[in-house]
C-alpha positions in Angstrom: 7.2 -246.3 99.4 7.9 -247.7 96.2 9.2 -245.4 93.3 9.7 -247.0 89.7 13.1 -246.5 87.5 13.5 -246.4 84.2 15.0 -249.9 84.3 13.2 -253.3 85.5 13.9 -252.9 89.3 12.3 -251.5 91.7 13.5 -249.4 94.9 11.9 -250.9 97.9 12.6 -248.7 101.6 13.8 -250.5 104.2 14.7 -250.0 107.7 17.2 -247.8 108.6 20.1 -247.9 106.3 18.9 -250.8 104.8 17.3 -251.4 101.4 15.6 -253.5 98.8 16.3 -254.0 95.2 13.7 -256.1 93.6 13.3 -257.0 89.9 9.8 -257.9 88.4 11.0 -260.8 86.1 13.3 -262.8 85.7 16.2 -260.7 83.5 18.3 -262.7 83.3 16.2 -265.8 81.4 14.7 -263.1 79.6 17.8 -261.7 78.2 19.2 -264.8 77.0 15.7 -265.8 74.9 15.9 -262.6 73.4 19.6 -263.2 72.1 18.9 -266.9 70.8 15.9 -265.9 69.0 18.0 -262.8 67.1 20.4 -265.1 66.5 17.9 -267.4 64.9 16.2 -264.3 63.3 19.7 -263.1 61.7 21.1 -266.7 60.7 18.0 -267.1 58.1 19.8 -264.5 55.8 23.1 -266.0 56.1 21.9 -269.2 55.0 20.1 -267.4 52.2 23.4 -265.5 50.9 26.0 -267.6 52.0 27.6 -264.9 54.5 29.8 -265.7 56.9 28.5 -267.4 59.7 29.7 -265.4 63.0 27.6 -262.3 61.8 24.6 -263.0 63.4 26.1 -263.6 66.7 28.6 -260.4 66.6 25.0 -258.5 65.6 23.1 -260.0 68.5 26.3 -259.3 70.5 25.6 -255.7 70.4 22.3 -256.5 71.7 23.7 -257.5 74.5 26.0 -254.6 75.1 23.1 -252.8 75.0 21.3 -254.8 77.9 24.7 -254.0 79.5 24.1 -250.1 79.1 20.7 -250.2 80.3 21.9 -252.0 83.3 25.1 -249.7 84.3 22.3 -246.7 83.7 19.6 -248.9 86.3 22.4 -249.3 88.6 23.5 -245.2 88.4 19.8 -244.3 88.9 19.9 -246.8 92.0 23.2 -245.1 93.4 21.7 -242.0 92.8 18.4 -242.6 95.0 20.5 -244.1 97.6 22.5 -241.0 97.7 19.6 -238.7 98.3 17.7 -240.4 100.6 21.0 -241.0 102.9 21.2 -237.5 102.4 17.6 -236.6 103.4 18.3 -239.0 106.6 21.2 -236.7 107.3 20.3 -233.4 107.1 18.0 -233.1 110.0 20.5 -234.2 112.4 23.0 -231.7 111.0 20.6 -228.8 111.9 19.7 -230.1 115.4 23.6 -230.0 115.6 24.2 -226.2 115.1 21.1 -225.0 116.7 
């Protein structure tokens, strides 16, 4: 069974305790085009009115610490499925237990 996050990866069931996290690009690569090109997008303006030149890369900086929150929230979500389903494994044995 496959269930989709909000993020890019993908929680794949495995056997046992074991489990598979798999992404559907590549994020990484993706990431990094996306900061060169607002880099390139922002430095057009600072040519034009002779601003400093570090602001487009503090700018596109909080792109990426942004990236960085969507990634801590994809890795909660993950923790958070891993927790219920250990839980779900658990439970029946627990009942079996004290009957």
């Amino acid at each position: 069974m496959r269930s989709r996050l909000r993020s890019r990866l993908q929680w794949i069931d495995g056997r046992g305790e074991h489990a598979v996290v798999a992404r559907t690009r590549a994020y990484g690569a993706e990431i990094l085009v996306k900061f060169l090109v607002l880099v390139g997008l922002l430095y057009m303006p600072v040519l034009l009115f002779h601003w400093g030149e570090w602001i487009p890369f503090a700018v596109a900086g909080l792109y990426l610490f942004w990236e960085l929150g969507r990634v801590s929230s994809a890795l909660g979500e993950l923790a958070g499925l891993w927790n219920d389903r250990r839980q779900e494994r658990r439970e029946p044995a627990r009942s079996d237990v004290l009957d």
